[in-house]
N, C-alpha and C positions, 0 to 999 in steps of 0.2 A: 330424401334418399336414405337417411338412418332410421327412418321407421322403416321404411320398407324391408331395408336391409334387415332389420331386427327382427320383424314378424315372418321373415323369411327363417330366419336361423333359430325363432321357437317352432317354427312349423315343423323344417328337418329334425331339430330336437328330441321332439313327441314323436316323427317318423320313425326314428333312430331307434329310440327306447322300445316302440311296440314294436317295429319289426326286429329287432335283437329277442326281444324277446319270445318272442313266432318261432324265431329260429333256435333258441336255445329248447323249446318246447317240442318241434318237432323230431327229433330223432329218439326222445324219450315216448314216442308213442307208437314208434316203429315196433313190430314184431322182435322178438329174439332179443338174448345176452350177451352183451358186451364182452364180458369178463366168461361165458362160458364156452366162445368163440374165439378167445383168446389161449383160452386153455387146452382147446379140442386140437391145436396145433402142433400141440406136445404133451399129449394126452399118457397119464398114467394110468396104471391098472391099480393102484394101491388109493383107495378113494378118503382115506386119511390126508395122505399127503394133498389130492384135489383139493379137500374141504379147506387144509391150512392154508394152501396157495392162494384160493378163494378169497379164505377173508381177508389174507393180505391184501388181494389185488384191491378190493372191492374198499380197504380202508385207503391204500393207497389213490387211488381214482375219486375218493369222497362218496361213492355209493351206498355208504351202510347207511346213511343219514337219510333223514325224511327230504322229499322233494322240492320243500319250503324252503331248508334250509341245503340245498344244494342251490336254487336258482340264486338265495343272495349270497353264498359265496363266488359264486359264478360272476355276477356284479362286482363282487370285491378284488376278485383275480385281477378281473377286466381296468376297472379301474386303476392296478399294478401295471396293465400290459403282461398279465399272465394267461396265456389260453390255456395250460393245463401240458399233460403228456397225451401221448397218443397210444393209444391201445392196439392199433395195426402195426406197429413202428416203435413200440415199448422198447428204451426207455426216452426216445426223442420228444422235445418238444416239438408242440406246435407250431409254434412259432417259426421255427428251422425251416419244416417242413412246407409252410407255406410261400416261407421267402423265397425258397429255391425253384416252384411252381411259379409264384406270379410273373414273375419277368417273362415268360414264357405267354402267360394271359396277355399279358399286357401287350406283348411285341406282334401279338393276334387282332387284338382289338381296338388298338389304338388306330394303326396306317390300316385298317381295314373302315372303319366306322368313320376317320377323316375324309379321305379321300375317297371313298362311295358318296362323302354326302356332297363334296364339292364336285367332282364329275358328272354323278347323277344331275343334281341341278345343271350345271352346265351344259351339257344335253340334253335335261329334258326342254330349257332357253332356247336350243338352239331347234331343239325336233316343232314349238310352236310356231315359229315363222319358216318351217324346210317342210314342205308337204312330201319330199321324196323321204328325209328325215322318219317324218311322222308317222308314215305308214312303213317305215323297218324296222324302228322303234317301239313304239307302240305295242306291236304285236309280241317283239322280245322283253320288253318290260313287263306286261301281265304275264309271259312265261316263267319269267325270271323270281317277280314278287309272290309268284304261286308258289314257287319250290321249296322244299323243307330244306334248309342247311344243311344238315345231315346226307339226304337223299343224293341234291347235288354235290357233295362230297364224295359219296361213295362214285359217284359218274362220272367226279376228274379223275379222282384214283386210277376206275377202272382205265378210262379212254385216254390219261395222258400218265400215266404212273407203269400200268401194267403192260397192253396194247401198246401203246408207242413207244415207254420206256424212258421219256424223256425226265419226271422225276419221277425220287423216292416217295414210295407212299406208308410209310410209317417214322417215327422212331423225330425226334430234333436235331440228330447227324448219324454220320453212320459208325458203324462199331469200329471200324479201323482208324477214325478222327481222332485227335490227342486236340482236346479243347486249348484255346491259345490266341493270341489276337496274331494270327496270321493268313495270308490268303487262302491257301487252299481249306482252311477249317471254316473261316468266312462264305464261303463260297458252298459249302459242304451244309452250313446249315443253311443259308439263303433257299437251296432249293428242299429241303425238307422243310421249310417254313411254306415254301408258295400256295403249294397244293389248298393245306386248309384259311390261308390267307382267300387266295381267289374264289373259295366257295362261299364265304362271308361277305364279301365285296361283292359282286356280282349279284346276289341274291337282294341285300339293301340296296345297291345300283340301281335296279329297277325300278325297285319303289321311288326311290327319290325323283329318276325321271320322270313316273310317271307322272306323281304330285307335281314336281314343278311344272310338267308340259301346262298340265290343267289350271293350275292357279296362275299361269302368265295367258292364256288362251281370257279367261277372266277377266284379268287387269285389262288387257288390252280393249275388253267390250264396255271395261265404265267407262263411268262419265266424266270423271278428269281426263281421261286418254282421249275419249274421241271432242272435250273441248279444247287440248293440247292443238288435236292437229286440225282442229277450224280455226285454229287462231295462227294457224302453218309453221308448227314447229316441227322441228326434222322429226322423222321417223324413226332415229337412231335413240333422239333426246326421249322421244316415248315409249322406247324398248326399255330404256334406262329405268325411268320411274318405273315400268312395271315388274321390272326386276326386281326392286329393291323392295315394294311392296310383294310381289308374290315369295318372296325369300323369308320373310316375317315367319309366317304359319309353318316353312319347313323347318325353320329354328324350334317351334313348339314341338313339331313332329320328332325333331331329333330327341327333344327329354322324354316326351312319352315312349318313343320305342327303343330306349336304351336298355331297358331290362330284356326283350326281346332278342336285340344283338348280344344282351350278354349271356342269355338262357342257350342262342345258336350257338354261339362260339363253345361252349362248355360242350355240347353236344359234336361240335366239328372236330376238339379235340380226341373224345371219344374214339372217332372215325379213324382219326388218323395218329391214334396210340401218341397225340403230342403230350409233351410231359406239364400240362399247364393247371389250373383249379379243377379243370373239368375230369383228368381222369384221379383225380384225388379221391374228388368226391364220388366217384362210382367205387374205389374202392374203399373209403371210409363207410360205403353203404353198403358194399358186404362182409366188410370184418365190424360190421356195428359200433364205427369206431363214433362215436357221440362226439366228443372234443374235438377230432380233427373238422368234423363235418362242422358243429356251429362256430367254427372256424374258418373255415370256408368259406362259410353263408355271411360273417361279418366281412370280411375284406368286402364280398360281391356286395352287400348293402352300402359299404363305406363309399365304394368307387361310385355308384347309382348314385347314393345323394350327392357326392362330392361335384361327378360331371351334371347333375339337374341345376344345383344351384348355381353353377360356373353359366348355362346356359339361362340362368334366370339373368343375373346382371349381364350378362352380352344383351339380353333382351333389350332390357333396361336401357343401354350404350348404345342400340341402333336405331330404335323406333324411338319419335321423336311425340310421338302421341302418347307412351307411358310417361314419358317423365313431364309430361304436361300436366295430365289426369295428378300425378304425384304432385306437382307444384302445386294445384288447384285446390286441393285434398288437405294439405298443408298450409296452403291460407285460410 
């Protein structure tokens, strides 16, 4: 278990480093000027004074330096726990900026990516033995797994935001709410949260059932299951086993598509003007704010590795066939 563990945490390690790195690299390859975008906002006509502002900006920010030696003080910062100031939002850090967004990510994608994945499963267990099930299901799951996040987004907006009226479709509470741990502000944000909640959920719901339907439809056709019930064990006790084996693969399924829920949700907030990483980072990408964006992009790598590997060792803890291969390996 401690090597495993181990070459697990140099794998993320190396992950860590190149992709921190991808992302410090990419917004310096973007079009346009940071620092001349910053300026254009309080543009003078006296181009002395631009040029002075300039190089302060640009000495302030680290810019005047070669690119070499921006990427390891970029390393050095980090290592501090300094991502820098923000150039959209001069003179705030980073840091600030992102703390005040993520809880907003988070309170998105957390109860949306849980409980899609346990319901989805759940029904798609249940749509493989409900032929009435299967064929209502089925047909709304491939609907559902087709839809762009966004897309569906924009369709509760319209059809339960707008049209019905039931909720608000913009904003994380409404302008008259005085934030406060009390009901009516609770309740205020509950339904400005739902809307881009239910387009994330729904959209993974699908997928989940469908994979589960299939991989218990599977289980149920080997050859443990049908020597289970020649040997007349209830039909209950062979749902069971094949539950527990077809739930394996959707546990992999849930680390590889975790980038993908996190790419929607960034997009869902978009839609629904939530105040969470996702519209950060559309505006860090038009005021070319460099800092806030590989700032951004680290939390969203941190969170990806942090939940992969969480889902490595559950791996580990349920299937009884890795930690064998591991014993075996280790003798």
């Amino acid at each position: 278990m401690r090597r495993y563990l181990a070459r697990k945490i140099l794998i993320y390690a190396l992950t860590f480093f190149v992709a921190v790195s991808i992302n410090w690299l990419i917004p310096r390859l973007m079009p346009g000027d940071p620092i001349r975008t910053m300026l254009s906002r309080g543009a003078s006509g006296d181009e002395a004074s631009m040029e002075r502002m300039r190089a302060y900006y640009e000495q302030t920010f680290g810019l005047d330096e070669p690119a070499w030696q921006q990427y390891l003080n970029f390393w050095t910062s980090l290592a501090r726990g300094d991502l820098g100031i923000s150039v959209w939002l001069f003179p705030q850090p980073v840091t600030e900026i992102l703390l005040s967004a993520v809880p907003y990510t988070l309170a998105l994608l957390l109860p949306a990516t849980l409980l899609s994945w346990v319901a989805g499963n759940r029904f798609g267990a249940f749509a493989a033995r409900s032929k009435w099930l299967d064929n209502t299901l089925l047909p709304l799951g491939y609907v559902l797994t087709a839809t762009p996040y966004m897309w569906l987004g924009i369709l509760l907006a319209w059809g339960l935001g707008i049209v019905a009226g039931w909720f608000p479709t913009a904003g994380p509470y409404g302008f008259g709410s005085i934030p406060g741990w009390n009901w009516p502000f609770i309740s205020d944000l509950v339904s400005h949260w739902f809307l881009p909640f239910a387009s994330l959920f729904l959209v993974a719901f699908g997928g989940w059932a469908i994979g589960m339907r299939n991989m218990i439809i599977y289980e149920l056709e080997a050859e443990y299951s049908t020597y289970l019930e020649a040997l007349g064990a209830p039909r209950r006790l062979v749902r069971r086993y094949a539950f527990r084996n077809a739930v394996l693969p959707q546990l992999t399924g849930l680390a590889v598509q975790l980038g993908t829920i996190v790419a929607g949700a960034l997009l869902t907030e978009i839609v629904f003007a939530y105040p969470g990483l996702g519209n950060l980072i559309l505006e860090a990408l038009n005021n070319r704010d460099f800092f806030l964006l590989q700032g951004a992009f680290l939390f969203i790598v941190v969170g990806v590795l942090i939940a992969n590997f969480i889902v490595d060792v559950i791996y580990v803890v349920v299937d009884p066939r890795t930690r064998t291969q591991m014993q075996g390996s280790a003798a």
